[in-house]
C-alpha positions, 0 to 999 in steps of 0.5 A, spaced: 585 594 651 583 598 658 584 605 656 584 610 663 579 614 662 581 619 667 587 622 664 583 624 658 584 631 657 578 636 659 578 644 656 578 649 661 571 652 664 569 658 662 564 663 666 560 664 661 553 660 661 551 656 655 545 656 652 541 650 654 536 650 648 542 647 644 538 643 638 540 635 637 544 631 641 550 630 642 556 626 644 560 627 650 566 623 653 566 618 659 570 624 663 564 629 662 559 623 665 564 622 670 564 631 673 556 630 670 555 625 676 559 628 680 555 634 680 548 631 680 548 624 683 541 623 683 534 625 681 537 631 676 540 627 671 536 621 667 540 616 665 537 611 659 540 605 658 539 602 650 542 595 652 539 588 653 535 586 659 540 581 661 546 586 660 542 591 664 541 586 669 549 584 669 551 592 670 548 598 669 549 606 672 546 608 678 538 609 677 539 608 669 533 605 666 533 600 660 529 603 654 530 597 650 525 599 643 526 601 637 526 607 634 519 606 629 516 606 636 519 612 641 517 616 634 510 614 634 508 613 640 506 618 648 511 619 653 505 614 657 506 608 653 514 608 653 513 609 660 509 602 660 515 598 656 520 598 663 518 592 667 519 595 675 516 601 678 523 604 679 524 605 673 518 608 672 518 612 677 525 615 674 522 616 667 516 620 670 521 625 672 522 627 666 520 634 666 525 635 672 532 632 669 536 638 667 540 633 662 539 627 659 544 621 658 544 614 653 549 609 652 549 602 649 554 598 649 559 602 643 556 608 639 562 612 635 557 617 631 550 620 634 546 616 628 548 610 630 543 612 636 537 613 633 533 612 639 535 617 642 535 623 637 527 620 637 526 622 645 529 627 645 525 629 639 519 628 642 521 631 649 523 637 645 516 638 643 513 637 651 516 643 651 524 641 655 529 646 655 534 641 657 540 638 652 541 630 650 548 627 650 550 620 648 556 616 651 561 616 646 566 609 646 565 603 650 561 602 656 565 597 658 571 602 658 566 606 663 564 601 667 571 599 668 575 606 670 568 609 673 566 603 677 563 607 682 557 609 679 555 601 677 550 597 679 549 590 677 551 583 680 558 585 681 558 591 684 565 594 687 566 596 695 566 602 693 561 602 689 556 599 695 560 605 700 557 610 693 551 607 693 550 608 701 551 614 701 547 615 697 541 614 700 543 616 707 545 624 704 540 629 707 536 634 702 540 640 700 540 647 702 539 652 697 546 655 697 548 648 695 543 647 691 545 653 687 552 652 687 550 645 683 547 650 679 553 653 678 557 647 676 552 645 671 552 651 667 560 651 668 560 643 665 554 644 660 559 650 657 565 646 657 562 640 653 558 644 647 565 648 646 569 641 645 563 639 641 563 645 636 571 644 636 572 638 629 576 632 633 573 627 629 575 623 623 570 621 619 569 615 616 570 612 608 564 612 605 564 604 605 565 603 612 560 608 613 556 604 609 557 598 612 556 602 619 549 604 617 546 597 614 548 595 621 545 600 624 539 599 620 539 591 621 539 592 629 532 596 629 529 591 624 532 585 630 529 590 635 523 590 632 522 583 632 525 583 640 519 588 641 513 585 638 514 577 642 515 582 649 510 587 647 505 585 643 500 590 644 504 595 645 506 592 638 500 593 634 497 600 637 504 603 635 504 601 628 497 604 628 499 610 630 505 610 626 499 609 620 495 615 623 501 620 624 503 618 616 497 618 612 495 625 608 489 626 606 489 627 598 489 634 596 484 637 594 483 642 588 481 649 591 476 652 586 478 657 580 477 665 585 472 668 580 475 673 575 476 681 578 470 685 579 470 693 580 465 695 584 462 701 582 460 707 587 461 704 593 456 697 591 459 690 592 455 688 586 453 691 580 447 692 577 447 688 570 442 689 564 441 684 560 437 687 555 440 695 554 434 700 550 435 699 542 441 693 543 436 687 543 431 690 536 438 691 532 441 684 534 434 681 532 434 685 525 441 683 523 440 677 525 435 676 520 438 680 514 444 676 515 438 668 515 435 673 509 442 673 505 442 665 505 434 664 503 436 664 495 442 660 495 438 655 499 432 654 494 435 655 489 440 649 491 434 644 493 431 646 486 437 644 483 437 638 487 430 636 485 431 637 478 437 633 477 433 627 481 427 628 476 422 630 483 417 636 480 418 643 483 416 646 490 409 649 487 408 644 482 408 638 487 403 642 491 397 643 486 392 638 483 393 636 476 391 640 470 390 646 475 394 653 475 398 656 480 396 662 483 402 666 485 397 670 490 395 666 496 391 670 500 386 669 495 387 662 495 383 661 488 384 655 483 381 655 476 381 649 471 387 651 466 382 647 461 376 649 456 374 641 458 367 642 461 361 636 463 356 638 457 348 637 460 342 636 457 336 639 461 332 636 457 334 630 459 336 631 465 329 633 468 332 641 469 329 645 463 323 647 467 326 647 474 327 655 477 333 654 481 336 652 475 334 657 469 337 662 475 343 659 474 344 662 468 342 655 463 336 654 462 332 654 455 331 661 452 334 664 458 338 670 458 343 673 453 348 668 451 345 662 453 344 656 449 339 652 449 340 643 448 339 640 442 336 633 441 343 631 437 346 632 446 348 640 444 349 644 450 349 651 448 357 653 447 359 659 445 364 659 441 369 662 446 368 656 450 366 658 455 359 659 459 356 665 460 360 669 455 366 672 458 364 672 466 367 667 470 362 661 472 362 658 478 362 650 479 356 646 477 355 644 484 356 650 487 350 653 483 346 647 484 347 648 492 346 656 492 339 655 487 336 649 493 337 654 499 
């Protein structure tokens, strides 16, 4: 069914300027493409063809390029590398020419919505961040309904006479001088206007949520194929964007900042504060209560081990430490230990060869010798007083200790 595209109504121009840093792309009919051209034939507008090769090569507008990539790739690579995926120098040349464009224009060969053109919202995406201040339009419909009621603008295989005669005229026009320039200008602020206030205006219908559904599974299925068409022609430039679309979405792990250290108060102007770990007094007084407090704990503890020991059959602390038959002496600076029997080594000095020797009389057991001592009988008497113990009361010392003193 063939529309005539020129009878579409347009709104009227208004003479305000629009602003030209309009975020996203937008739509726009093939009237307004129509008035675009018209205003500026050549080298302002960079028109970016999305279809096929072979389409491209059939019928295509003016000066078009065919950008024919997918949209993982326009989003993660340079301007340089897109331009490396057109196949002739003149499209080359017009890509370079970017940043000279006052608008850009894509077309395939039927868009009704913009996400159904995700490669042109990543372009201009990417040129937006080159800094350009121009706006991006989509050609809303079919190309071929364009093609077919603006035949004057396509190129191709067939071309019309009259497109010959535009294309001619083309090349054989003359530079232009400032007032027409200028005057463009004017036009081209007058258009840009009228089509952003139609697009502010809600004319479209939207669509149910199944067919939008199944719009966008196809949408989603025609990247996947141009992603396939792409690695067979390009396959360099296949592999050097996936590594860069690696690279763009990797994040480093997070890592924890250090806990900040708790709040400090200077003091006097200082930014540290003079600590004293051990303040007068503080450090005797924690020593002493510690050990009254270790103190308190003794006697429970003893008396718990004796307990222990009783009911084990084990002697006590002092018996186990003392020899047999010997008391315990509870002063132990002195550290003197005494028999606790009256059994002593009866020797007879007659017998023994000591009756007559000095060191032994000295001692005090001699025959006849000193007050108290007792003199050794032939029956083996050995002089004991009735009170047990030699010399009396005084405290003998050991036998061998009297011995070593009267040899020296």
């Amino acid at each position: 069914m063939t529309h005539n595209l020129q009878s579409l109504r347009q709104a009227k121009n208004s003479n305000a300027v629009a602003e030209p840093n309009q975020d996203g792309v937008k739509m726009m009919l093939p009237g307004h493409l129509n008035t675009l051209l018209e205003i500026y034939p050549s080298k302002s507008v960079l028109v970016v063809d999305l279809r096929s090769a072979t389409d491209f090569e059939r019928s295509h507008i003016h000066d078009a390029v065919n950008l024919r990539a997918p949209c993982s790739f326009v989003e993660n690579v340079s301007l340089e590398m897109i331009e490396d995926t057109f196949m002739d120098d003149q499209s080359r040349r017009s890509f370079s020419r970017w940043a000279q464009c006052q608008c850009v224009v894509f077309y395939d060969r039927v868009v009704e919505y913009e996400w159904e053109c995700p490669a042109a919202g990543a372009l201009h995406a990417k040129l937006r961040s080159k800094g350009w201040t121009g706006q991006s339009f989509i050609l809303k419909g079919h190309y071929r309904e364009f093609s077919a009621s603006f035949d004057r603008y396509i190129s191709g295989a067939k071309m019309s006479r009259e497109a010959k005669e535009h294309l001619d005229s083309l090349r054989a026009g003359s530079s232009l001088t400032e007032e027409e320039a200028n005057s463009r200008h004017r036009r081209y602020d007058n258009w840009l206007n009228t089509v952003l206030a139609e697009d502010r205006v809600p004319q479209r219908v939207e669509l149910i949520p199944a067919r939008k559904l199944e719009r966008r599974h196809a949408v989603e299925l025609h990247q996947r194929e141009l992603e396939s068409e792409f690695e067979t022609r390009f396959p360099a430039l296949y592999r050097k964007a996936l590594a860069m679309g690696k690279r763009r979405d990797y994040s480093p792990p997070p890592t924890r900042e250090p806990s900040p250290p708790p709040p400090f108060e200077s003091t006097e102007g200082r930014l540290f504060r003079d600590v004293d770990w051990d303040p007068a007094g503080e450090g005797e007084e924690c020593q002493r209560e510690a050990f009254d407090r270790k103190a308190a704990l003794v006697e429970p503890l003893v008396s718990g081990l004796e307990r222990i020991r009783a009911q084990h059959g084990f002697a006590s602390e002092s018996e186990a430490d003392l020899p047999a038959g010997y008391g315990y002496v509870s002063d132990k600076l002195d550290m003197d230990y005494y028999p606790a029997t009256d059994d002593f080594d009866e020797i007879d000095p007659k017998r023994e060869g000591l009756k007559n020797d000095p060191a032994f009389e000295r001692a005090g057991v001699g025959a006849g010798s000193g007050p108290g001592s007792g003199t050794a009988s032939d029956d083996g008497g050995s002089g004991k007083k009735a009170g047990g113990r030699i010399g009396g009361s005084k405290k003998p010392k050991p036998l061998w200790e009297r011995l070593r003193s009267g040899k020296s």
